[in-house]
C-alpha positions in Angstrom: -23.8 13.8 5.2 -24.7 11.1 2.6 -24.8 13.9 -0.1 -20.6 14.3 0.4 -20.4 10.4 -0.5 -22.2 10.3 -3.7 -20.1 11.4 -7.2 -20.1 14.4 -8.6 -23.6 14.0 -10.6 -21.8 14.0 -14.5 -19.2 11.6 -13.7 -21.8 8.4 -14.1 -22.5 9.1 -17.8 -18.9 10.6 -18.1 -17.8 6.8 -17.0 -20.6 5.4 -19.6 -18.9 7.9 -22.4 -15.3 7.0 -21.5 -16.0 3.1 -21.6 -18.0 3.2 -25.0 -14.8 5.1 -26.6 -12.6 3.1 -25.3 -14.1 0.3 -27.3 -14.4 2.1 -30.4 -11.2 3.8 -30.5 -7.9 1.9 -30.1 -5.6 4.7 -30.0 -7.3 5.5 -26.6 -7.0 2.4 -25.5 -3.3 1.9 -26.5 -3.2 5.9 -24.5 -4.3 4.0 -21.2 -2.5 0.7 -21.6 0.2 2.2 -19.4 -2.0 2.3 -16.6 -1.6 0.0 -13.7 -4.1 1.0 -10.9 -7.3 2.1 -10.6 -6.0 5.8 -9.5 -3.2 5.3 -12.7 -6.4 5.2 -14.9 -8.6 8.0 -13.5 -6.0 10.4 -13.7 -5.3 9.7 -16.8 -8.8 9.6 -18.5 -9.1 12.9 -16.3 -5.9 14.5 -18.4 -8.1 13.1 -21.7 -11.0 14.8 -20.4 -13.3 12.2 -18.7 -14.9 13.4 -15.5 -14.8 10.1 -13.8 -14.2 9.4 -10.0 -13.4 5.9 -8.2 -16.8 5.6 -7.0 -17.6 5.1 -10.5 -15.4 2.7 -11.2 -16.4 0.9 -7.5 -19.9 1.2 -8.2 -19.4 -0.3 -12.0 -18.0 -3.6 -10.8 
């Protein structure tokens, strides 16, 4: 089903929160600096609290 492809229906905005903190806060952003793939940086904006999913980042490109 088409349904089981689309994101989880929070994780859009949670992407849209995630990226507007990230530009206001730098300690977050030194927090993710580590992070060297796609999957590196979902899990750890997922251990920070973000709900976002690699769709989201996909469909954000």
């Amino acid at each position: 089903m088409v349904r089981d492809l689309l994101p989880p229906p929070m994780s859009w905005s949670e992407l849209e929160r995630f990226v507007e903190e990230l530009e206001a806060d730098a300690t977050l952003r030194r927090a993710l600096k580590h992070c060297r793939s796609r999957k590196e940086l979902i899990l750890a904006a997922r251990r920070l609290g973000y709900r976002i999913t690699r769709m989201d980042l996909q469909r954000d490109q």
